[in-house]
N, C-alpha and C positions, 0 to 999 in steps of 0.2 A: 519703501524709503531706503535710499543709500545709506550704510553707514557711513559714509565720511563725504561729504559732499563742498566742494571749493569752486566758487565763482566769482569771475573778476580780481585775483588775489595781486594788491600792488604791494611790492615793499620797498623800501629805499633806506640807503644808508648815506648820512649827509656827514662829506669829509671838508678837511682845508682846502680839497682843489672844485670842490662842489657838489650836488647831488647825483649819488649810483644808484640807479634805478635798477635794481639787481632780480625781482622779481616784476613782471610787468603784463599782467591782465592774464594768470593763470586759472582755470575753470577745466577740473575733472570728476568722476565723482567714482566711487566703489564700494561693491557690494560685498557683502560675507564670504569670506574663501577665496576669493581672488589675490594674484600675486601680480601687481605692477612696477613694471621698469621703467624706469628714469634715465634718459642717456642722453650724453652731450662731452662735451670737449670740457674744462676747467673753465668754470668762471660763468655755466651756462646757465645761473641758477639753479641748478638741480638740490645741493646743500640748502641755500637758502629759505626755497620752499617746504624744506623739512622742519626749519628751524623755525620754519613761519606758524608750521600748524602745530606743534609743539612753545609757541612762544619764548625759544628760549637765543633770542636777537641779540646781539649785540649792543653796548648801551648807547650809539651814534644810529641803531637801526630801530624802524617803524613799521608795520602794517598801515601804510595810508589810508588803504582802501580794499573793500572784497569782501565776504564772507567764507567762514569756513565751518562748516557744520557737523559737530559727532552726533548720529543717532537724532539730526533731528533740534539739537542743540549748537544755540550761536556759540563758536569762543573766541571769535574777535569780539577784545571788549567787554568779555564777561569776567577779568579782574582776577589777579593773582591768588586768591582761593580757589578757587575757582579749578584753576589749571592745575594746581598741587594734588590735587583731586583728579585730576587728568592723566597727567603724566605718572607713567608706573603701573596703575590701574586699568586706564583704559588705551592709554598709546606708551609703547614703548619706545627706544632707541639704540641700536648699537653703531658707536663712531667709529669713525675711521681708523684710528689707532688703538687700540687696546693698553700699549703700554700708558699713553700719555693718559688715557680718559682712567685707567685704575690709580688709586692712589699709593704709590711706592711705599711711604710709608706704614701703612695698616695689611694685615694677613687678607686672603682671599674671603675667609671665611667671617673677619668682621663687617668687610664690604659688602657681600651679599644680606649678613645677617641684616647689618643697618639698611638697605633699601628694601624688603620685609614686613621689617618693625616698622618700617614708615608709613607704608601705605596698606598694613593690614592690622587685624588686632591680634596677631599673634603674640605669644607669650616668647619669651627669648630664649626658653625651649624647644616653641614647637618653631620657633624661626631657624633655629638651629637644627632641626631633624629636616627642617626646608631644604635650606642652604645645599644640607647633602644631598637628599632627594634629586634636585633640581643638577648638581653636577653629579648623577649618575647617569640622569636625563639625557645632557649631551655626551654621554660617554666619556669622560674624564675620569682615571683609572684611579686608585688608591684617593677616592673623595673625602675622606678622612684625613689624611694625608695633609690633601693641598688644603685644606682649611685653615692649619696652622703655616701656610707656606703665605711669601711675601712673593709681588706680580713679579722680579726678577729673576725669582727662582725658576719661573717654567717659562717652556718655550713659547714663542709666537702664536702657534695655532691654540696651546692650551690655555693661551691669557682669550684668544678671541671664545674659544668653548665658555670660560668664565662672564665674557660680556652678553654674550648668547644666553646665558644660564639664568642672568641678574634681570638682563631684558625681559623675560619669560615667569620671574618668580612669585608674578605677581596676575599673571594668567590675562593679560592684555587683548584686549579686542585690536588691536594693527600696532606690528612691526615694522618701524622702518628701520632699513637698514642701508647704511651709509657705507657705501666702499669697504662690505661685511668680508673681503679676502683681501685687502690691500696687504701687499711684503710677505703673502705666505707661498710658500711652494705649491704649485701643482695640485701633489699627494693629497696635503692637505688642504688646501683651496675644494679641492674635490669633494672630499668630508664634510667641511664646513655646509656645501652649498647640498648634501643629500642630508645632511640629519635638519638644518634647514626646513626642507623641501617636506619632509618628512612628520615636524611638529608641526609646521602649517596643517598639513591633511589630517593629523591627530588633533589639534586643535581647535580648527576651522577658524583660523584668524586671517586677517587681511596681512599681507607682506608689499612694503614700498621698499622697492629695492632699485638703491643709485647706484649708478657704476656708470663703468667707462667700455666694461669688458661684453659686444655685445653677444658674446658664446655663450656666455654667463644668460644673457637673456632670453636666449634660445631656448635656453637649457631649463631656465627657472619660474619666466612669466606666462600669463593668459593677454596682460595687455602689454603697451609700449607706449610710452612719452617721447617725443623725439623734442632738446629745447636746444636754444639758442638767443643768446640776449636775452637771458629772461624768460622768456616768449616759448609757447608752447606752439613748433613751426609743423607736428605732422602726432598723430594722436593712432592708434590701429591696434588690431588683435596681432600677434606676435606673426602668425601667417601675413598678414596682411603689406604690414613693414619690410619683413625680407622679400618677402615675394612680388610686391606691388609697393615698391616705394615710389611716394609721391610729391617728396620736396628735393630739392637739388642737394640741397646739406643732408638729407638722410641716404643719398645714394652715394654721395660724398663719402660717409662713415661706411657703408658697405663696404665700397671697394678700397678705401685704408685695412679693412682684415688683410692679413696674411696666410695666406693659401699654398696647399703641397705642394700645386702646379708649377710646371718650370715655365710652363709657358704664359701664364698673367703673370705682369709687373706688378709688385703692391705699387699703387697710386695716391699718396698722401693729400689731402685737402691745401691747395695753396693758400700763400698771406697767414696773418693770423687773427685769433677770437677779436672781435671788435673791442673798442676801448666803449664803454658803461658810460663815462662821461659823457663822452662826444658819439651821443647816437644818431646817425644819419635819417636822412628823412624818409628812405623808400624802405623796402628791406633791409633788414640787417648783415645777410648775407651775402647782398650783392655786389662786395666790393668782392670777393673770392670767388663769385658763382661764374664757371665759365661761358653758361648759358645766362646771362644774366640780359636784359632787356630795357630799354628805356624806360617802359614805364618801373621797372623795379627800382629804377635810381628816385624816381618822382614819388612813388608813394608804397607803401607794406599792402599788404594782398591779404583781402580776408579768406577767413577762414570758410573755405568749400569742402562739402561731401562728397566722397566718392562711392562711397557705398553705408550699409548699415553700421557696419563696423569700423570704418575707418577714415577721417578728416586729414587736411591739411591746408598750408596757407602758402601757395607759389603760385603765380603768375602764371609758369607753366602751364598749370592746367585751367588757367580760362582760357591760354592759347590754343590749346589743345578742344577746348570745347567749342569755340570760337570757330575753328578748322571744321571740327566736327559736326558741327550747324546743331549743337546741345545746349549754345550759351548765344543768347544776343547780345550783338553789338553794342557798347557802351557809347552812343553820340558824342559825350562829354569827354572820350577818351580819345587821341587825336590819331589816326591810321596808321602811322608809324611807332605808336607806342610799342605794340606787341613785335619788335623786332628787336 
């Protein structure tokens, strides 16, 4: 059995100008020790679907529809105790900012203590020989120190050790982590993503990790989400993605990296993210796709295998299979679709 297993995941957030269909028909599932990336442009539901399996929505947002399972257990549904019980214990989270998600006004070390005490029966002692424990764990120097220190006093990368540290205190079966190097240098972007890397293999915890940065993915998963609109458009083992990308928007992101070469152009993704409101009817993608086809305007492309490891959903490759005399002909699809 998976531990965390999600199918069909809808969510929508319902504003004054209508419903945003912000997560729409997501279904992956992962085992123990695995490390999954999450990649997309802003606004591709990658956040959301974190927010979904954590329950912690906005109050205009919904889980419509879908299932999402810890261990085997339903938590759509299963009710604000439920999750309290959840959250801390068994799924962690570090956000995208560190300064904003710590609270300025309390020390480091009452905020760690306080999420602890919450979700353990420690005594406010042994919470406290935690607390330091846990920031010696990510390497935070003089952890005595910052115990008594407030989030302004230390730098960037040391408020994200702290989120890292809190995330962790409580010895969690899956990390996500949200844009876990956003605004930090290099140097320590680099740090972050090996001690990281690091507690996962000591741990053997599952890591959901969203970003934008896909070196970072290179660098740090087993699998890959590629999304868009919502929608999960190409799914692979991190080989599979670079090496064998199979949606237009994932080879789109490839070649936006920036490369030593004098001689490739970086190549940016034309147009931009679709508007949420107004989803069109074929793909989502193919007002930007330069390879884009008739039938992608007429209707979204299911989700095809390419091999064991690795799915996606573009037209391209029934074209491709179609060519290849791998896929027969759809009668109901009219001959010039595929063009």
């Amino acid at each position: 059995m998976p531990l965390l297993e999600i199918k069909d995941l809808h969510t929508y957030f319902y504003t004054d100008a209508g419903k945003v269909k912000a997560v729409n028909g997501v279904s992956f599932s992962l085992e123990r020790g695995k490390v999954l990336g999450i990649v997309g442009e802003s606004g591709s539901g990658k956040s959301v679907t974190a927010y979904s399996i954590m329950q912690i929505l906005e109050g205009n947002g919904e889980i419509v529809s879908g299932s999402i399972k810890l261990d085997g257990q339903e938590l759509v549904g299963a009710g604000e105790e439920v999750m309290k019980k959840v959250r801390g214990n068994r799924i962690s989270m570090i956000f995208q900012d560190p300064m904003t998600s710590l609270n300025p006004t309390y020390t480091i070390g009452k905020q760690l203590m306080e999420a602890i005490m919450l979700h353990t029966n420690r005594s406010k002692k042994e919470a406290y020989d935690r607390a330091v424990e846990m920031l010696r764990l990510v390497n935070v120097n003089e952890p005595l120190k910052r115990m008594k220190q407030y989030p302004f006093e230390l730098s960037g990368g040391m408020r994200q050790r702290v989120m890292i540290a809190m995330a962790l205190a409580c010895e969690p079966d899956i990390l996500i982590a949200d844009e876990p190097t956003t605004a930090l240098d290099v140097t320590i972007q680099a740090q972050i993503l090996e001690l990281m890397k690091s507690l996962q293999e000591e741990l053997g915890m599952v890591i959901i990790l969203i970003t934008h940065d896909l070196g970072v993915v290179a660098q740090m998963c087993d699998e890959v989400i590629v999304m868009y609109a919502g929608s999960i458009c190409e799914q692979g083992t991190v080989d599979e993605i670079f090496y064998n990308p199979c949606h237009e928007y994932t080879k789109g992101l490839l070649r936006s990296i920036p490369t030593t070469s004098d001689v490739e152009k970086l190549m940016p993704i034309p147009g931009t993210p679709i508007d949420l409101l107004n989803m069109p009817k074929g793909c989502p993608f193919a007002p930007r796709c330069e390879n884009a086809m008739k039938i992608c305007i007429k209707q979204p492309a299911e989700t095809i295998k390419i091999n064991d490891n690795h799915t996606a959903a573009c037209w391209m490759n029934v074209k491709k299979g179609i060519d290849e005399g791998k896929i027969v002909f759809d009668n109901d699809m009219e001959g010039g679709d595929l063009q």
